[in-house]
C-alpha positions in Angstrom: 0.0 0.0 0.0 1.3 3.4 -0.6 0.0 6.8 1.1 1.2 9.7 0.7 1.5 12.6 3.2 -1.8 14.5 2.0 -3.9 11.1 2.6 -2.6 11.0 6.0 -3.0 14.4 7.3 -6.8 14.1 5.6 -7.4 11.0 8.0 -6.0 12.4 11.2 -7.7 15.7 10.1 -11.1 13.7 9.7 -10.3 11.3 12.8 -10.1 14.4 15.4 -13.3 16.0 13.8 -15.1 13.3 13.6 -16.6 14.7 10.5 -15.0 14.0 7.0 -16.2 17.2 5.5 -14.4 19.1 8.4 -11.5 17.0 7.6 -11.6 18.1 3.6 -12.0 21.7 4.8 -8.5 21.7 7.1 -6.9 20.1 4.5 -7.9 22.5 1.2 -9.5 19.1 -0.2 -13.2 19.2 -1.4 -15.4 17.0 -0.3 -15.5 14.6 -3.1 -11.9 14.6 -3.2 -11.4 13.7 0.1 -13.7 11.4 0.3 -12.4 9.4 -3.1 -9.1 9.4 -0.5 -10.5 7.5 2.1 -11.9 5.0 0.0 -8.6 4.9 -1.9 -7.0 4.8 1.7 -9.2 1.5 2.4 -9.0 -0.1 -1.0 -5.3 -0.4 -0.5 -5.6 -1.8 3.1 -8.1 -4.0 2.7 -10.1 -3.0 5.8 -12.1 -0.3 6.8 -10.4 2.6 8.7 -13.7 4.2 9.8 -17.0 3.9 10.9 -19.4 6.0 9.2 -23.0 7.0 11.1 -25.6 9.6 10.0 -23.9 11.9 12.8 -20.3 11.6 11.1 -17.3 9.4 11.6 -15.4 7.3 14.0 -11.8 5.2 13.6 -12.0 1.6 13.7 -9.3 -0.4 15.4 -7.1 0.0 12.4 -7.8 3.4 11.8 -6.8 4.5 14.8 -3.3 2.3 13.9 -2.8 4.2 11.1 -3.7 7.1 12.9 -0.8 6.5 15.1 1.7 5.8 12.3 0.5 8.8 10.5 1.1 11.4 13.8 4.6 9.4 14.2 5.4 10.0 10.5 4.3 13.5 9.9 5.8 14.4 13.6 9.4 12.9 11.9 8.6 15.1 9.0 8.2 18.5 11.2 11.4 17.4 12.9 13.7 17.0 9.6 12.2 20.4 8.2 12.7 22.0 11.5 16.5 20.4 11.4 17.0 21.5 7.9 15.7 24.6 8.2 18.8 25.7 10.1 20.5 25.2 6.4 18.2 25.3 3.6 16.3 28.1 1.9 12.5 28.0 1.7 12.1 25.2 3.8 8.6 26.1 5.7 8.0 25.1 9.0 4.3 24.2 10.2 3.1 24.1 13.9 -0.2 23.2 14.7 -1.6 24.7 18.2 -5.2 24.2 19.8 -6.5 27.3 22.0 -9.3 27.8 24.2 -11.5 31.0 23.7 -9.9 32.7 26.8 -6.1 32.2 25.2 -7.3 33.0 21.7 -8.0 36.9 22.7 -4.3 37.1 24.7 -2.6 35.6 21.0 -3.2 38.0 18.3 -0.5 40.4 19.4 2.1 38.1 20.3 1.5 35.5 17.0 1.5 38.5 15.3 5.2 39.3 16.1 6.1 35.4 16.0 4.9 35.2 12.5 7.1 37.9 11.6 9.7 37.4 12.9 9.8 33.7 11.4 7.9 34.0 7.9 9.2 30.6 7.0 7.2 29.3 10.2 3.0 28.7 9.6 0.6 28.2 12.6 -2.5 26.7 11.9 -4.5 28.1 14.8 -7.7 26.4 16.0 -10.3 27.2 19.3 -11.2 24.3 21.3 -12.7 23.6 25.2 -9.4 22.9 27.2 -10.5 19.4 27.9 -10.2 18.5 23.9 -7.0 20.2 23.7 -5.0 18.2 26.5 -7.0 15.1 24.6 -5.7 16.1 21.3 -2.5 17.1 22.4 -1.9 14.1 24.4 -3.1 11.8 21.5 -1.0 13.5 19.2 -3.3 15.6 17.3 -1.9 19.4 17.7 2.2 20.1 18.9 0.7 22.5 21.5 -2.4 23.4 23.2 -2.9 26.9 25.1 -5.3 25.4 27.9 -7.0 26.8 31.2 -5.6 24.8 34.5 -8.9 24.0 35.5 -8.6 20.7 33.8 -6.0 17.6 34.7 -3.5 17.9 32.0 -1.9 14.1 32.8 1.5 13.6 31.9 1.7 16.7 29.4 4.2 19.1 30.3 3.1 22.9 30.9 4.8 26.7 30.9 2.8 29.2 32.1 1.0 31.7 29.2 -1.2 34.1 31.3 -3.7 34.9 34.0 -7.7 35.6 32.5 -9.9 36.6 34.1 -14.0 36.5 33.3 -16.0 39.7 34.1 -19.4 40.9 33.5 -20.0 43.6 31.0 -23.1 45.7 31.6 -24.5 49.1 29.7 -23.4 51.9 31.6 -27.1 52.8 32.9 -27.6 49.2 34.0 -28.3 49.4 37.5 -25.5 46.3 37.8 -22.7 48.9 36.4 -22.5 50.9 40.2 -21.9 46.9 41.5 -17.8 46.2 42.3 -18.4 42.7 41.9 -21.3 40.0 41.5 -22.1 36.0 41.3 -23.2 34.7 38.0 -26.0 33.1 39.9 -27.6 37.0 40.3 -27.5 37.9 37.3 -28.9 34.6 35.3 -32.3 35.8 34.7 -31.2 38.6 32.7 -31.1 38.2 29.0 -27.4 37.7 27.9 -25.6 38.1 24.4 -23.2 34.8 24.0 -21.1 33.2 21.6 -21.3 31.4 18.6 -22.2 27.4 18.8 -19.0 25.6 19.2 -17.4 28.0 21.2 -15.1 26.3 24.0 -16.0 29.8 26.3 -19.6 29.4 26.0 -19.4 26.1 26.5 -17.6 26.5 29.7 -20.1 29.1 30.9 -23.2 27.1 30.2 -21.9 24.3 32.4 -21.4 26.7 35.0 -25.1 28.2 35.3 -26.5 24.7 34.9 -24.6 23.5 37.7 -26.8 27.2 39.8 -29.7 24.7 38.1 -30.4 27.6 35.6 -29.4 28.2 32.4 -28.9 31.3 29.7 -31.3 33.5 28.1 -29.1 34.0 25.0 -30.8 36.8 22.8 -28.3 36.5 20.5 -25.0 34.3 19.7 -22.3 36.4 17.8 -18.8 35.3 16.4 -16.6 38.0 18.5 -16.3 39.0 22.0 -16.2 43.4 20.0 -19.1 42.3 18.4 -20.9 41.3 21.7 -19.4 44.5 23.4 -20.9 46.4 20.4 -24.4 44.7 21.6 -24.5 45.3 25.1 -23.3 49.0 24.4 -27.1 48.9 22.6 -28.9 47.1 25.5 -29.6 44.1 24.0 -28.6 42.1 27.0 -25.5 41.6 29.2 -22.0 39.6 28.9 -19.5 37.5 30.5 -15.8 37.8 28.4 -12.4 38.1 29.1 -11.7 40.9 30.7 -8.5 41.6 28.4 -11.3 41.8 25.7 -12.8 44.7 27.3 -9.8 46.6 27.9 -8.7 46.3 24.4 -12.4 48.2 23.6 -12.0 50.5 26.7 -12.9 53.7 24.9 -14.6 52.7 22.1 -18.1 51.4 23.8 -20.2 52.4 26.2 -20.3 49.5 28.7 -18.7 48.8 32.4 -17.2 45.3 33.8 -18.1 44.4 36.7 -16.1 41.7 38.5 -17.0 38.3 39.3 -16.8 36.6 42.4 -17.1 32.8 41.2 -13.5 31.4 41.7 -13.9 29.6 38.1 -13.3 33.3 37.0 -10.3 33.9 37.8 -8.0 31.2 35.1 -4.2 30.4 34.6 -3.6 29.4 31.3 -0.9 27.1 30.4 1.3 25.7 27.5 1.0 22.0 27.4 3.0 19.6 25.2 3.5 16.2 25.3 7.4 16.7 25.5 8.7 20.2 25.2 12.4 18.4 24.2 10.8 16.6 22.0 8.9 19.3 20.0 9.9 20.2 16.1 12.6 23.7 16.5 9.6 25.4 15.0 7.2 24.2 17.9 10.0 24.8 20.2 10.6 28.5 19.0 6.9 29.3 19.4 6.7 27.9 22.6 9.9 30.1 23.6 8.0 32.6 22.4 4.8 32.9 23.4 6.3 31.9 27.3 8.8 34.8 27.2 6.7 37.5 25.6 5.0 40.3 27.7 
């Protein structure tokens, strides 16, 4: 049988989305193609790599084989380019990095200078709940994940990244916005403006108000924590973000944050990496990186 390195990054792709259009989609394939792939993938092997339901995908014993072959032979891959990258020209690096929601709005800045500084050096950049990235990241699946500490990271090791912390964003006549601080559980029968389905912050605040027995009144569900400062400027309903979010809007809305006093607010975010010796030089420089910088 013969593979060749697109095949297997479209299976590990599809294996940790459970979804072979998702798959296609990370790996510039269309769906058709990528599909013809897999079947290709199985023709040649003579067994069937994954189970396929009406609610997507799921690897079968030997898929998740050659899933493991695959990780070891594309992490070999990022290792040689990262070796010969010290010599050759034009030899691109790739590093792939899971983030929670809370990490994803400290990033921008510092990626920003990363990229920069090392043009020959491509992050593919994806949010995630911090429980699926220490799975993926232990499994394999991303070099380095950007997690909150809230969850058992195992036998990954971890750097410190930065302290988040959640607060409530009001309109500056709610009668909240003279509070210093409040409990989520006070404010849960106000209508709220969220995030978008699939978002690993959201996500994380739901199971919080169920566990107060309640749950959100979500008005609206937007893509980006200025968008939803843009909203509760207008009174649509109030907020919970990271309160690095607000300060980079301080100025340019109308609202107030008000803190919270649940101890789940307050979040240390970490690196985490299977082995930090063992990571490509490319993983290694980002992780130098984004530790060091301010």
């Amino acid at each position: 049988m013969r593979f060749d390195l697109t095949d297997l990054r479209l299976f590990l792709y599809t294996v940790e989305a459970e979804n072979i259009t998702h798959g296609a989609e990370r790996a510039g394939l269309s769906l058709a193609s990528a599909s013809a792939r897999i079947r290709g993938m199985e023709e040649a092997s003579g067994v069937a790599l994954l189970d396929r339901n009406p609610r997507g995908v799921r690897s079968t014993l030997a898929g998740q084989a050659l899933a493991h072959h695959a990780r070891v032979i594309l992490g070999q891959l990022e290792q040689m380019r990262g070796d010969l990258g010290q010599y050759a020209q034009g030899l691109r690096g790739h590093v792939r990095v899971l983030s929670n929601t809370a990490a994803l709005t400290h990033l921008p800045e510092p990626l920003k200078r990363f990229l920069s500084a090392y043009p020959m050096i491509d992050v593919d950049l994806e949010e995630k709940p911090s429980q699926d990235i220490v799975a993926a990241v232990a499994g394999g699946l991303a070099d380095i994940g950007i997690a909150a500490d809230i969850v058992d990271v195992g036998s990954l090791e971890t750097l410190p990244f930065r302290t988040d912390r959640l607060v409530l964003i009001v309109p500056q006549s709610h009668p909240i916005a003279s509070r210093e601080a409040v409990a989520l559980r006070e404010v849960l029968h106000e209508p709220f403006v969220g995030l978008s389905h699939g978002s690993a912050l959201q996500a994380h605040l739901a199971g919080h108000a169920a566990r107060e027995g309640r749950s959100f009144k979500l008005r609206v569900r937007l893509n980006s924590v200025q968008a939803i400062c843009e909203m509760v400027e207008s009174g649509v309903g109030i907020a919970v973000v990271p309160e690095v979010a607000v300060l980079k809007t301080k100025g340019a809305t109308a609202i107030c944050s008000v803190s919270l006093v649940d101890p789940w607010a307050l979040r240390h975010l970490t690196i985490c990496a299977r082995s930090l010796p063992d990571l490509s030089s490319h993983a290694k420089q980002l992780v130098q990186f984004l530790s060091s910088a301010p």
